[in-house]
ROMAR-501607 format. One record per residue (C-alpha): residue number from 1; y negated, z, x negated. Coordinates in Angstrom, 2 decimals, padded with zeros to 5 digits, always signed. Each point is the difference from the previous one (the first is absolute). Layout:
<nodes>
<node nr="NUM" py="Y" pz="Z" px="X"/>
...
</nodes>
This chain:
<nodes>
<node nr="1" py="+000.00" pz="+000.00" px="+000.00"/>
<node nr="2" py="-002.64" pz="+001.09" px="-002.64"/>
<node nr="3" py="+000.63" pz="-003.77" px="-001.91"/>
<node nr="4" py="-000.26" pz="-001.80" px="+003.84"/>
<node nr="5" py="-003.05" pz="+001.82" px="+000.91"/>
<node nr="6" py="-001.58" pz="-000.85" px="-004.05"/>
<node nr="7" py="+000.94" pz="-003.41" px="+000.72"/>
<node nr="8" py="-001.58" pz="-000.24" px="+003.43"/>
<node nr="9" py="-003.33" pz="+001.13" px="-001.97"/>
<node nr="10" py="+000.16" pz="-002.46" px="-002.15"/>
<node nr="11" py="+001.21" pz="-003.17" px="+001.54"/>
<node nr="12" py="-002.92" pz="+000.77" px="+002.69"/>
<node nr="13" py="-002.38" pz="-000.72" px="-003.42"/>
<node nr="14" py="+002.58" pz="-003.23" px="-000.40"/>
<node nr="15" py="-000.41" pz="-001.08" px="+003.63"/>
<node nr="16" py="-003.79" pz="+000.37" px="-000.13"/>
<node nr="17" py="-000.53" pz="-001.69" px="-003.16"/>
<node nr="18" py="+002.36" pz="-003.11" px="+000.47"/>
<node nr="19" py="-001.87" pz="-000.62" px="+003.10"/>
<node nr="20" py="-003.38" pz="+000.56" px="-001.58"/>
<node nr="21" py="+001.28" pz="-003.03" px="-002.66"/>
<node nr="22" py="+000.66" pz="-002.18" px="+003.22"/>
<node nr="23" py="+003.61" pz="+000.40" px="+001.22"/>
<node nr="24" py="+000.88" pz="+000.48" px="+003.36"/>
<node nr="25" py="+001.93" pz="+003.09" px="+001.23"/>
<node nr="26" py="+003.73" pz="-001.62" px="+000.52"/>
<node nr="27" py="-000.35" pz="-001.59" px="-003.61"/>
<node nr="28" py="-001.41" pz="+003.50" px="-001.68"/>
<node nr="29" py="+002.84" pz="+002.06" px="+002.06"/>
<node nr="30" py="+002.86" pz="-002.82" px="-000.91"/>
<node nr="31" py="-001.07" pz="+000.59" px="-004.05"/>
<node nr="32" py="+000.34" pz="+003.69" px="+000.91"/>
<node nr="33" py="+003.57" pz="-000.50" px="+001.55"/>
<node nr="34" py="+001.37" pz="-002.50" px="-002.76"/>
<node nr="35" py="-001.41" pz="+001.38" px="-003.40"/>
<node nr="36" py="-000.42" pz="+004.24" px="+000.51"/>
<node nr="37" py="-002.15" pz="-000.03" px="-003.12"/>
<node nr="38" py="-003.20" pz="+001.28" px="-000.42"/>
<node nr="39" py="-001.22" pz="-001.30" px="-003.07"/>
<node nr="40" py="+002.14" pz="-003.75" px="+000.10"/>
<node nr="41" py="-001.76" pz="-000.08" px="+003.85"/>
<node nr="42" py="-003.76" pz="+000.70" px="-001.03"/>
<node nr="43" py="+000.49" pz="-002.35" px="-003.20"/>
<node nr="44" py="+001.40" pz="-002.54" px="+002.64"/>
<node nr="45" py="-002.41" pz="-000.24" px="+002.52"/>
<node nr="46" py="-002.73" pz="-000.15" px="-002.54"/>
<node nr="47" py="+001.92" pz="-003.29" px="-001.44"/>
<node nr="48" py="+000.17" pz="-001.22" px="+003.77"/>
<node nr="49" py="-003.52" pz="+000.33" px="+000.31"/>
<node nr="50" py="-000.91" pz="-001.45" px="-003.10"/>
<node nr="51" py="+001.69" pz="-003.43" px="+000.60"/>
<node nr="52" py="+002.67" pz="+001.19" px="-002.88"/>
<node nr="53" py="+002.83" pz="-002.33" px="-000.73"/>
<node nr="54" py="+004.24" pz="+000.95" px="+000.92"/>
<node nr="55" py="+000.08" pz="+000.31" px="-003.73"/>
<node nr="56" py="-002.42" pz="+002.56" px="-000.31"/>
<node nr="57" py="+001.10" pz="+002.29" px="+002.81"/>
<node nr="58" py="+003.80" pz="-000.35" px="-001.17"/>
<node nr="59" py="-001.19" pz="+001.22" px="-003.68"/>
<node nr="60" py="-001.97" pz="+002.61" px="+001.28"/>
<node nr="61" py="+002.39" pz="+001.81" px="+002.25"/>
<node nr="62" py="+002.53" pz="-000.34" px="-002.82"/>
<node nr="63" py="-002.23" pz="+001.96" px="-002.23"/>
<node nr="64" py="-001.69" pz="+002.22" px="+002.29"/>
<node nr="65" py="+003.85" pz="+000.96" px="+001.96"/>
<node nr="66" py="+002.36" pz="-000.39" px="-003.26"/>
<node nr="67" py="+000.29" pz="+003.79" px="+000.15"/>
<node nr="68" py="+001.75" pz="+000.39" px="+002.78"/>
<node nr="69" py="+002.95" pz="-002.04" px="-001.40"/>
<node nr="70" py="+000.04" pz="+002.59" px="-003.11"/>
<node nr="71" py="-000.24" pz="+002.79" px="+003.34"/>
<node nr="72" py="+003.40" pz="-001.24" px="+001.37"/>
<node nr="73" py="+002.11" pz="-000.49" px="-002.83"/>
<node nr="74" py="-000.99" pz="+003.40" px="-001.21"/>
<node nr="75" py="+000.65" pz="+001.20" px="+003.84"/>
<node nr="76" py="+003.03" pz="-001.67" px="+000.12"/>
<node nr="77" py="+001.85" pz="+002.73" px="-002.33"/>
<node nr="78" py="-000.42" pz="+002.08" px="+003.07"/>
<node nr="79" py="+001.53" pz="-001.72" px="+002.82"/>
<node nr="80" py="+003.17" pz="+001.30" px="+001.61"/>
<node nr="81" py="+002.79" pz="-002.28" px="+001.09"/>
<node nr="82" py="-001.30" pz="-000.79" px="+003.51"/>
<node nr="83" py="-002.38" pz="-002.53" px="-001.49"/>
<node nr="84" py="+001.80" pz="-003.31" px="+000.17"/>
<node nr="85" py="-001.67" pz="-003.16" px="-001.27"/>
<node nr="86" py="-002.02" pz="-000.35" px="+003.39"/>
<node nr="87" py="-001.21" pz="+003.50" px="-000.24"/>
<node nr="88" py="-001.05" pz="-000.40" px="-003.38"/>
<node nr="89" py="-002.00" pz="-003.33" px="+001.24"/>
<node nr="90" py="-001.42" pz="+001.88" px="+002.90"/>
<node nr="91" py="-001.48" pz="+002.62" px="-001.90"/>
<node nr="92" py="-001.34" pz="-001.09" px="-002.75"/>
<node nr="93" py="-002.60" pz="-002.04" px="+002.00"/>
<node nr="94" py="-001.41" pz="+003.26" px="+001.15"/>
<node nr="95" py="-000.48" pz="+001.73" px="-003.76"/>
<node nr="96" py="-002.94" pz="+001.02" px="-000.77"/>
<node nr="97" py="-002.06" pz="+002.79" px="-002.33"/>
<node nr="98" py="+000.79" pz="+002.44" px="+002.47"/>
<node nr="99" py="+003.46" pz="-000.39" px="+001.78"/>
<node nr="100" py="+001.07" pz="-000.66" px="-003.74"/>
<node nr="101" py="-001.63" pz="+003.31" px="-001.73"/>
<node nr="102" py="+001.68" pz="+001.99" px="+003.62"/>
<node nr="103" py="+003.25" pz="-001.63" px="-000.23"/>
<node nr="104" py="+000.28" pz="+000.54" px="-004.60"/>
<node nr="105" py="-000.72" pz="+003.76" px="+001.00"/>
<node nr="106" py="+002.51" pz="+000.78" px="+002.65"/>
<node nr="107" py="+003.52" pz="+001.43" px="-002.00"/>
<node nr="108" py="+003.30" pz="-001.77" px="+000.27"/>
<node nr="109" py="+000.77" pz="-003.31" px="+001.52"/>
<node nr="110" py="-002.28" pz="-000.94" px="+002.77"/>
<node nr="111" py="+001.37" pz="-002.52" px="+003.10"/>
<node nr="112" py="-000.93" pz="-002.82" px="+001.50"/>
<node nr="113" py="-001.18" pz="+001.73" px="+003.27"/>
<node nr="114" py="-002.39" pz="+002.42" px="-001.96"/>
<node nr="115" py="-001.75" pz="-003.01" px="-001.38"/>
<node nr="116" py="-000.29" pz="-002.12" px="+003.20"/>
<node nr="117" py="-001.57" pz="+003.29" px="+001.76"/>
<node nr="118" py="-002.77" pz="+000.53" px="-002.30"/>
<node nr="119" py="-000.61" pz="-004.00" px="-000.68"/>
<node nr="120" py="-000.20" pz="-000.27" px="+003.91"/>
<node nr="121" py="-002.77" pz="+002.69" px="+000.47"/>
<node nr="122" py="-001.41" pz="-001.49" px="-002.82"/>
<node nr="123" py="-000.17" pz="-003.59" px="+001.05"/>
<node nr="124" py="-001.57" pz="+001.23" px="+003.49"/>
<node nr="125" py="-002.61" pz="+001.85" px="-001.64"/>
<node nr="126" py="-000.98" pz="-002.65" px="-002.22"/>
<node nr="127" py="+000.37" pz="-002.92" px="+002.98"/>
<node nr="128" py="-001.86" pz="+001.73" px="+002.59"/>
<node nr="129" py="-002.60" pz="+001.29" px="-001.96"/>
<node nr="130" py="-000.96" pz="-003.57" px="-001.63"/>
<node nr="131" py="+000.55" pz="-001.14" px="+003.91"/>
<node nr="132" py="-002.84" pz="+002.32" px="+001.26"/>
<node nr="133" py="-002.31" pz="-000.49" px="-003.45"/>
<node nr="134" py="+000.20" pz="-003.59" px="+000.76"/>
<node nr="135" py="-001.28" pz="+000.63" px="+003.77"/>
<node nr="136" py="-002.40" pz="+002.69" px="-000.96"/>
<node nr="137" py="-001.52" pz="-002.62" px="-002.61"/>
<node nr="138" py="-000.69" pz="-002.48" px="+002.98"/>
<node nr="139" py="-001.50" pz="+002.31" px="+001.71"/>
<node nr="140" py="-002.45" pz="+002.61" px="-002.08"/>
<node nr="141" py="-002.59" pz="-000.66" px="-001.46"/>
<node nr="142" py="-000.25" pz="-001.46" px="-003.34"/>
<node nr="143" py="-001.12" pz="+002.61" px="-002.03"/>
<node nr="144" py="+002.75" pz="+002.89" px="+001.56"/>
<node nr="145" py="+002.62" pz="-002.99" px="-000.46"/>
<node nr="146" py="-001.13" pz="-000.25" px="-003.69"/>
<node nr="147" py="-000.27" pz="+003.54" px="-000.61"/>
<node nr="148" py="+003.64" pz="+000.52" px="+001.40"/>
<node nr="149" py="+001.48" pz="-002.72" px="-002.19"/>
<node nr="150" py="-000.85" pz="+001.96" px="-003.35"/>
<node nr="151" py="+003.20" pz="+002.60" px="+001.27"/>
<node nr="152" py="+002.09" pz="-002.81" px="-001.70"/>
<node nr="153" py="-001.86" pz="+000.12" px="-003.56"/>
<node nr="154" py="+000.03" pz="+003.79" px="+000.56"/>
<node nr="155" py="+003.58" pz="+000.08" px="-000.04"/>
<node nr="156" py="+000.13" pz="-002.08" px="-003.19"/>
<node nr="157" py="-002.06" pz="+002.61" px="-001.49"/>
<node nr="158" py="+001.94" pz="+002.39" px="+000.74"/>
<node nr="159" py="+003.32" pz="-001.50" px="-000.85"/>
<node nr="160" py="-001.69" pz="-000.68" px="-003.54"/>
<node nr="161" py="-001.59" pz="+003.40" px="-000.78"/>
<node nr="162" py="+002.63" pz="+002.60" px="-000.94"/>
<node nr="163" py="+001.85" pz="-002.48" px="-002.05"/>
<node nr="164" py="-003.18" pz="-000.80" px="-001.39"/>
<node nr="165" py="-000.84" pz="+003.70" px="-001.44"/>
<node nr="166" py="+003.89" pz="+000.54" px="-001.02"/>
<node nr="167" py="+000.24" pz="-003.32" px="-001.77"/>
<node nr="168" py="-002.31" pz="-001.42" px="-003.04"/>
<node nr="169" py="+002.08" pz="-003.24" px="+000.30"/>
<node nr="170" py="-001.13" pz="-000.33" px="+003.85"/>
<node nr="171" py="-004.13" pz="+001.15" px="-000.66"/>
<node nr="172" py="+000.56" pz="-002.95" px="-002.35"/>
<node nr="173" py="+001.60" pz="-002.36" px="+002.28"/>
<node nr="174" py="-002.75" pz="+000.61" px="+002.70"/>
<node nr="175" py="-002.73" pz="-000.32" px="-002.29"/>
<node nr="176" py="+001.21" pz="-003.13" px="-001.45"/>
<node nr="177" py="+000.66" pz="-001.47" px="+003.63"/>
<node nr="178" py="-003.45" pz="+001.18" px="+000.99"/>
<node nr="179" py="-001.41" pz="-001.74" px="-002.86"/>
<node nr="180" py="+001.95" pz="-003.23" px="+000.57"/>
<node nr="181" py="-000.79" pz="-000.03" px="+003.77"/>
<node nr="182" py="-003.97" pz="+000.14" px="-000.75"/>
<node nr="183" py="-000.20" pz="-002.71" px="-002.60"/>
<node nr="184" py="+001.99" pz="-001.96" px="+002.48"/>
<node nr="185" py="-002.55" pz="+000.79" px="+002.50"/>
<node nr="186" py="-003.33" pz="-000.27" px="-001.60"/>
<node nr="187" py="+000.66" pz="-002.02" px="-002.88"/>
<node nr="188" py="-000.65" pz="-003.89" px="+000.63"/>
<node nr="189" py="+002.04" pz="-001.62" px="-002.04"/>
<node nr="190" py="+003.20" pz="+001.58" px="+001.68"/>
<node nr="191" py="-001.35" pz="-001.27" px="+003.79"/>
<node nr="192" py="+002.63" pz="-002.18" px="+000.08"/>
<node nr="193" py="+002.83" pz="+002.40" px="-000.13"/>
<node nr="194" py="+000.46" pz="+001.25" px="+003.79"/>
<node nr="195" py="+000.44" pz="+003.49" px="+000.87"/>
<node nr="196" py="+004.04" pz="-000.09" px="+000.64"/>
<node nr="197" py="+000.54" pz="-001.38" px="-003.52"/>
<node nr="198" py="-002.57" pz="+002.87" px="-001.43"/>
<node nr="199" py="+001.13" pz="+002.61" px="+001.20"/>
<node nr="200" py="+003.89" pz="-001.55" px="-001.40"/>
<node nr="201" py="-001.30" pz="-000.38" px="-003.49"/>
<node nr="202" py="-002.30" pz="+003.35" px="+000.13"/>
<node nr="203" py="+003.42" pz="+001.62" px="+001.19"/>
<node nr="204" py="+002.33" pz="-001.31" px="-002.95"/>
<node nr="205" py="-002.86" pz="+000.32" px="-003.00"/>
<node nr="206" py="-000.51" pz="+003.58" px="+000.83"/>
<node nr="207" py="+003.15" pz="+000.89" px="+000.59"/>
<node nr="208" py="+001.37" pz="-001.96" px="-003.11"/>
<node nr="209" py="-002.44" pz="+001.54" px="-002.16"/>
<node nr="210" py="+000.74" pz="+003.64" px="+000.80"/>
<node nr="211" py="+003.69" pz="-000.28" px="+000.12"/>
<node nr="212" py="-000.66" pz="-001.31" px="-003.81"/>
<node nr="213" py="-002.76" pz="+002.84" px="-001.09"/>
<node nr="214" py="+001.76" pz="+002.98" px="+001.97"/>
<node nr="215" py="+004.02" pz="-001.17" px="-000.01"/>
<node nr="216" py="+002.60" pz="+002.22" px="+002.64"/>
<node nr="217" py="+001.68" pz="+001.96" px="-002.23"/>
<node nr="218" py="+003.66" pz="-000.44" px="+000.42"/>
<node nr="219" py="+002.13" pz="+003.12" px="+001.01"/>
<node nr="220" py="+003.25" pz="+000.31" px="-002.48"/>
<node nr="221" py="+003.22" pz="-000.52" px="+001.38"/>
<node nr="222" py="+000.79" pz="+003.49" px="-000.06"/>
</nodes>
C-alpha cells in the first residue's frame, strides 16, 4: 500500500506533465499501463514532444531502464519454485526501485503470489494517478498544473540524495551529468544534438567516468 499510494503521487506529476507537453489522456494513461517507469516515461514523452526519432527513444529507455534487468537477475536468486517461465515473464515487467528493494529484503524464498499482490497495488496506484493528473492538467489552470508537475523531478531528487551523501563515486556522477546536460543546453555548437540523445551520452560519460575514478571494490570469495 505505502509504494501504491507513492506511486499515485507521483504519476499524478506524470499525468499532468505529459498532458502539459501535448498528449491526450488515453495516450498519457496507455504509456502509464505499458512502461511502469518513472524516469524511461518522463524521458519518453519529452522525446515525443520533441519530434525525436524511434532510434532515439529505443536508446534512451535502454539506458535510462537497463537497471532493472541487473534488478531481476539479482532477484531471481530469490524465487521459490512456483515461478515457472510465465511467472517469471509476468513479473519482471512490474520491477521497479521499490517492489525490487521490498522483495531483496524479505528472508527466504518469496512466491509468485507475493509478487503479483504488491505489483498489482502498485500498477493501480501508478495508472490511476497518471489517469487523474492527466484530467486535472486539462482542467486547472496553468500555473497549479505546472506547479504540480515538479512532484516528478522531486522524486528524482530524492531518489538521488542519500546515495549522493554515502557515495563520492555518485556526487561525481551527478555533477558530471549536470555539467554535461548544461553545455548541451546552452552551448551552441551542441544545438544539434536533441535532448533524448543528451541526456544518453550525459548518462554514459558520467557514469563511465566515475566507475573509472572511484572503482566497486570487489568482495573476496570468502
Amino acid at each position: 500500500m505505502p509504494i501504491g499510494l507513492g506511486y499515485f503521487s507521483v504519476s499524478f506529476g506524470f499525468g499532468i506533465m505529459a498532458v502539459s507537453l501535448g498528449l491526450d489522456i488515453l495516450p498519457t494513461v496507455l504509456i502509464s499501463m505499458t512502461n511502469l517507469t518513472s524516469a524511461g516515461q518522463a524521458a519518453g514523452v519529452k522525446i515525443i514532444a520533441d519530434n525525436g526519432s524511434f532510434a532515439e527513444m529505443a536508446l534512451t529507455e535502454l539506458v535510462i531502464n537497463l537497471r532493472y534487468a541487473l534488478m531481476s537477475i539479482a532477484l531471481s536468486q530469490k524465487l521459490d519454485e512456483s515461478f515457472t517461465l510465465k511467472n517469471r515473464l509476468g513479473v519482471s515487467f512490474g520491477i521497479t526501485d521499490e517492489i525490487f528493494a521490498v522483495s531483496s529484503s524479505q528472508k527466504g524464498k518469496i512466491n509468485a503470489l507475493y509478487m503479483y499482490g504488491m505489483i498489482l497495488i502498485s500498477f493501480i496506484g501508478w495508472v490511476s494517478g497518471t489517469f487523474l493528473g492527466a484530467f486535472a492538467g486539462n482542467i486547472l489552470p496553468e500555473k497549479i498544473s505546472l506547479s504540480l508537475g515538479i512532484t516528478l523531478y522531486g522524486m528524482f531528487i530524492a531518489i538521488i540524495l542519500p546515495a549522493l551523501k554515502k557515495s563520492a563515486g555518485v556526487a561525481v556522477a551527478v555533477a558530471i551529468s549536470c555539467a554535461l546536460s548544461l553545455v548541451f543546453e546552452f552551448v551552441p555548437v551542441f544545438n544539434f544534438i536533441s535532448g533524448g540523445f543528451a541526456i544518453i551520452i550525459s548518462a554514459i560519460a558520467a557514469a563511465a567516468l566515475a566507475a573509472f575514478v572511484f572503482p566497486v571494490k570487489e568482495e573476496d570469495e570468502s
